[in-house]
PQR file of N, CA, C, O and H, with PARSE charges and radii, in Angstrom:
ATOM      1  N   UNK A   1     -23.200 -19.981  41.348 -0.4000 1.5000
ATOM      2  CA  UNK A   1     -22.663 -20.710  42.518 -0.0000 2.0000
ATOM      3  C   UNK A   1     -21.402 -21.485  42.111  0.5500 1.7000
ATOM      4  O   UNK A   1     -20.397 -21.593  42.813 -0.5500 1.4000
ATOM      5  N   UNK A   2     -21.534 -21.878  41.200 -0.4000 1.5000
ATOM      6  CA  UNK A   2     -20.305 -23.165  40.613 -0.0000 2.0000
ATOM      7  C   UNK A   2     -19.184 -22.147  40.238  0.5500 1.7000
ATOM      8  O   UNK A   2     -18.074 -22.060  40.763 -0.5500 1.4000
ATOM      9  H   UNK A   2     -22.351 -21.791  40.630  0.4000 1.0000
ATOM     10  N   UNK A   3     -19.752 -21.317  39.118 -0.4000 1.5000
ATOM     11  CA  UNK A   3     -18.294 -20.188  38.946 -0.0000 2.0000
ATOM     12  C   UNK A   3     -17.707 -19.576  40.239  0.5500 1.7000
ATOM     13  O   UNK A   3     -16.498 -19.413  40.406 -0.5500 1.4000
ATOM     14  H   UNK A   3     -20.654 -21.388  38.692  0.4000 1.0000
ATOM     15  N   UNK A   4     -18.749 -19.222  41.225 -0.4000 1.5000
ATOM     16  CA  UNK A   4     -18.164 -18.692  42.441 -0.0000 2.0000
ATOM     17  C   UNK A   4     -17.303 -19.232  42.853  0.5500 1.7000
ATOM     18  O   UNK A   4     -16.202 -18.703  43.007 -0.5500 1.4000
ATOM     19  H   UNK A   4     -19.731 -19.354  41.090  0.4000 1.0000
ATOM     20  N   UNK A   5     -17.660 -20.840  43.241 -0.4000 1.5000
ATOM     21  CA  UNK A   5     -16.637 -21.632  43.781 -0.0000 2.0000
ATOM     22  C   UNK A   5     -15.467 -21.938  43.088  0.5500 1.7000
ATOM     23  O   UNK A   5     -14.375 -22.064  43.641 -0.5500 1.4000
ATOM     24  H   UNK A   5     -18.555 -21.270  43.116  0.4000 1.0000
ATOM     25  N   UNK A   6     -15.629 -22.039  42.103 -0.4000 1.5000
ATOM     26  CA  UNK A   6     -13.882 -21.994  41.312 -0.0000 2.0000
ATOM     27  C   UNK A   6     -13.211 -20.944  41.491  0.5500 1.7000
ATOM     28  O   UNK A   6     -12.082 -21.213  41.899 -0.5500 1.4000
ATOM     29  H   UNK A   6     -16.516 -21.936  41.653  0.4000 1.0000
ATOM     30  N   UNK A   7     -13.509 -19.256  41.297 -0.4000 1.5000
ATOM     31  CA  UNK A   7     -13.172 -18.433  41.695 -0.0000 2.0000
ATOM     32  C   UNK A   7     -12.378 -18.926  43.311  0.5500 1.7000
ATOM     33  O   UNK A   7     -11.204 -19.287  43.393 -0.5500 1.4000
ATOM     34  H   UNK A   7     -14.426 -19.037  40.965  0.4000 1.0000
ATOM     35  N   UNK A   8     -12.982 -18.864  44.048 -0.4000 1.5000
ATOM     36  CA  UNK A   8     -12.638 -18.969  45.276 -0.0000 2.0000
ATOM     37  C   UNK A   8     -11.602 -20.171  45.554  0.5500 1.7000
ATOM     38  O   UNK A   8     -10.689 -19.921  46.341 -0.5500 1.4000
ATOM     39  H   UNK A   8     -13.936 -18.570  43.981  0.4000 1.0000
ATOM     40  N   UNK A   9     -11.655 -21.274  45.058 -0.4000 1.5000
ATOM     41  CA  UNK A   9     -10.685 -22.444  44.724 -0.0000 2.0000
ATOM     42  C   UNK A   9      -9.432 -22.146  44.399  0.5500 1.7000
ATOM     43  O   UNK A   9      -8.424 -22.500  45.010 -0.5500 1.4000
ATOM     44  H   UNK A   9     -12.397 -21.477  44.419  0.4000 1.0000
ATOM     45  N   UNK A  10      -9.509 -21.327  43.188 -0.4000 1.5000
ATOM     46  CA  UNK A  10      -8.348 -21.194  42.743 -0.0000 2.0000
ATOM     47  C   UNK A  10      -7.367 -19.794  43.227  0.5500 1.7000
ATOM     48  O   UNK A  10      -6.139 -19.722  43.185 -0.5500 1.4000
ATOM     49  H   UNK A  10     -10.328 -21.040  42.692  0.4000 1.0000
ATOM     50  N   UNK A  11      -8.427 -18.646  43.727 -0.4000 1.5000
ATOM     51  CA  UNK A  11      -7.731 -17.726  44.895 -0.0000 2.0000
ATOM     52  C   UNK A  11      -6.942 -18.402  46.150  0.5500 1.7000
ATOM     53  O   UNK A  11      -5.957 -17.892  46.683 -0.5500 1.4000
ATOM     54  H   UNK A  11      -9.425 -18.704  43.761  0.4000 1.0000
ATOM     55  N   UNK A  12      -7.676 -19.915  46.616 -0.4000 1.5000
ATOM     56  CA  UNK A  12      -6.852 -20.266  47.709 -0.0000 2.0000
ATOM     57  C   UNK A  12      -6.003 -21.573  47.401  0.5500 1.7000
ATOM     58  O   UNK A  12      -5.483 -22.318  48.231 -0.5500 1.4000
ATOM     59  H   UNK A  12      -8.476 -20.329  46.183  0.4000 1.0000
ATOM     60  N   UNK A  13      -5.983 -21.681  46.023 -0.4000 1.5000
ATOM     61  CA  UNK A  13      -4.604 -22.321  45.553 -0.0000 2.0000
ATOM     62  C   UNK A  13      -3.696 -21.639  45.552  0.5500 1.7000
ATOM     63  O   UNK A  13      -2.678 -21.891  46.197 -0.5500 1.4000
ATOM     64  H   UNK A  13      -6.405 -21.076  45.349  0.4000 1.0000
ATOM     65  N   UNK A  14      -3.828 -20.777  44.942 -0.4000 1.5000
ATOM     66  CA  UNK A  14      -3.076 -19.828  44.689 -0.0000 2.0000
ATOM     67  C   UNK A  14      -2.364 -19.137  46.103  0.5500 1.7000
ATOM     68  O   UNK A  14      -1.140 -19.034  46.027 -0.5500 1.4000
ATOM     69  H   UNK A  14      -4.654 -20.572  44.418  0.4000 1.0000
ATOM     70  N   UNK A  15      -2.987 -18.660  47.366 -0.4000 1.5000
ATOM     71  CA  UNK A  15      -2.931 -18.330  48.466 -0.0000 2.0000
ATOM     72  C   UNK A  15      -1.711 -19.369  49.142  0.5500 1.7000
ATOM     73  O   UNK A  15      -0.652 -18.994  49.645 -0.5500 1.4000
ATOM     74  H   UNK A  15      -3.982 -18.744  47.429  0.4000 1.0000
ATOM     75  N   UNK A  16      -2.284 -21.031  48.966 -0.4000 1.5000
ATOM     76  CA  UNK A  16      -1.221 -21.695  49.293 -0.0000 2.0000
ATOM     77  C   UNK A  16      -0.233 -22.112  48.710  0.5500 1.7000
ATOM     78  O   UNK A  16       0.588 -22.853  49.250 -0.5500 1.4000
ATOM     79  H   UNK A  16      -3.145 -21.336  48.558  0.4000 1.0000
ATOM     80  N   UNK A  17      -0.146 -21.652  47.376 -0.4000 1.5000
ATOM     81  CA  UNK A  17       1.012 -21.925  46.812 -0.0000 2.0000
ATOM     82  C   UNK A  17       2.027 -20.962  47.108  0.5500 1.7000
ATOM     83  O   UNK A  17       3.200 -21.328  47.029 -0.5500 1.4000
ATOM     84  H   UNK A  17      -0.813 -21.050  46.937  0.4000 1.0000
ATOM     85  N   UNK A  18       1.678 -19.445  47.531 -0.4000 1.5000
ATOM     86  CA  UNK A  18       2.611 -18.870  47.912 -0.0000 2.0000
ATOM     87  C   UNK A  18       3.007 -18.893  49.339  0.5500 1.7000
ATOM     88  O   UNK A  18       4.110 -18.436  49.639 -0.5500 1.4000
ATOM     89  H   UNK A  18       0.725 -19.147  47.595  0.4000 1.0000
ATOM     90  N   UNK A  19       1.993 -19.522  50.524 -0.4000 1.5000
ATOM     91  CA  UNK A  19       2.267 -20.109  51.657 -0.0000 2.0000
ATOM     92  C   UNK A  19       3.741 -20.654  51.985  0.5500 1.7000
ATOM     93  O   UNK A  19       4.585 -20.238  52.779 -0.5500 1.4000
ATOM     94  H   UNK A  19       1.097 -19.893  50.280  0.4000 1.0000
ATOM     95  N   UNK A  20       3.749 -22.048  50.826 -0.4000 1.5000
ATOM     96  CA  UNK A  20       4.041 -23.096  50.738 -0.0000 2.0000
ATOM     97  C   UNK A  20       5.834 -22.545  50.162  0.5500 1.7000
ATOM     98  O   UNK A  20       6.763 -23.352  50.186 -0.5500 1.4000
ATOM     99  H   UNK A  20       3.063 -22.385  50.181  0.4000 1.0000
ATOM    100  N   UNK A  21       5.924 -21.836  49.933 -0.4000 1.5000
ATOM    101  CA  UNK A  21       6.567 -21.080  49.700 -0.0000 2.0000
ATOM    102  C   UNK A  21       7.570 -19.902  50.477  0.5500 1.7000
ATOM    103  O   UNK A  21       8.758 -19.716  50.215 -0.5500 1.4000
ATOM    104  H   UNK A  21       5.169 -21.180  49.913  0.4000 1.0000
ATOM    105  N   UNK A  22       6.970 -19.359  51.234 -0.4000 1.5000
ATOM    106  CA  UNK A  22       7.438 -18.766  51.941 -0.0000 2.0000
ATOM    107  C   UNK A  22       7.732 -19.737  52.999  0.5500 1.7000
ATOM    108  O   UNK A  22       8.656 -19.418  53.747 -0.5500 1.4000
ATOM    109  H   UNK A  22       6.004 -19.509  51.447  0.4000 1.0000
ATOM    110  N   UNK A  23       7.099 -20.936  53.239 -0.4000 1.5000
ATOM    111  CA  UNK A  23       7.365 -21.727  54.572 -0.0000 2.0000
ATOM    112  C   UNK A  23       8.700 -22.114  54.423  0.5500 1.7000
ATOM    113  O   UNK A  23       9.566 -22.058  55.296 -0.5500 1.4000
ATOM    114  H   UNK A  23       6.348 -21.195  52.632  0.4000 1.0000
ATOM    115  N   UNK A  24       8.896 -22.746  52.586 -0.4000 1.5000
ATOM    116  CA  UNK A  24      10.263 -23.514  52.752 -0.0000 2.0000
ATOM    117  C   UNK A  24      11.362 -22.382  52.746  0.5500 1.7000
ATOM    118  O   UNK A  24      12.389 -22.698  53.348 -0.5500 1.4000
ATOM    119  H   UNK A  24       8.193 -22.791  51.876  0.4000 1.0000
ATOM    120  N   UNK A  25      11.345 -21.077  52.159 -0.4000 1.5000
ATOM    121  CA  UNK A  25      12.398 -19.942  52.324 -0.0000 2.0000
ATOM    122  C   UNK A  25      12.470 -20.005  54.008  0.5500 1.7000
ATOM    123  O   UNK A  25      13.219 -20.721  54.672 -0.5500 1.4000
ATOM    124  H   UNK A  25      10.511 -20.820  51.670  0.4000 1.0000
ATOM    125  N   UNK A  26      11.976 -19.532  54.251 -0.4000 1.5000
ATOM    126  CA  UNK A  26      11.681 -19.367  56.230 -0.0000 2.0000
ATOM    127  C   UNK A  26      12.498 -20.776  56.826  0.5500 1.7000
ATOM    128  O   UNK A  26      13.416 -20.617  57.630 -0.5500 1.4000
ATOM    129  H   UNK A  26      11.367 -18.950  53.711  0.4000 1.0000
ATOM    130  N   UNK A  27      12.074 -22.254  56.346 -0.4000 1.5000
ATOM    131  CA  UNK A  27      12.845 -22.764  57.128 -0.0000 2.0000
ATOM    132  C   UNK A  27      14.205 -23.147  56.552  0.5500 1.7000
ATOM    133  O   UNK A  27      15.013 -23.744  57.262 -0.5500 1.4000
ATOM    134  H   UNK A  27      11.328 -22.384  55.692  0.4000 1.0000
ATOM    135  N   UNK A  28      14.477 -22.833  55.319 -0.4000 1.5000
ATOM    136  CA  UNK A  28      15.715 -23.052  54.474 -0.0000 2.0000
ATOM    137  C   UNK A  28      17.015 -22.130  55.057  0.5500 1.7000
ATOM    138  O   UNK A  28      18.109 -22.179  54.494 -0.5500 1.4000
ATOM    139  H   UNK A  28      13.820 -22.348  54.742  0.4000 1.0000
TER
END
């Protein structure tokens, strides 16, 4: 359960770090 959740944590860090990313290209 605990490894799961890090797994999954760090897939949607990861997810928003490239978000976060494309948001500021897009409004730049």
């Amino acid at each position: 359960m605990m490894r799961q959740r890090e797994k999954i944590t760090r897939r949607v860090n990861g997810k928003n770090a490239a978000l976060s990313a494309g948001n500021g290209k897009e409004k730049g």
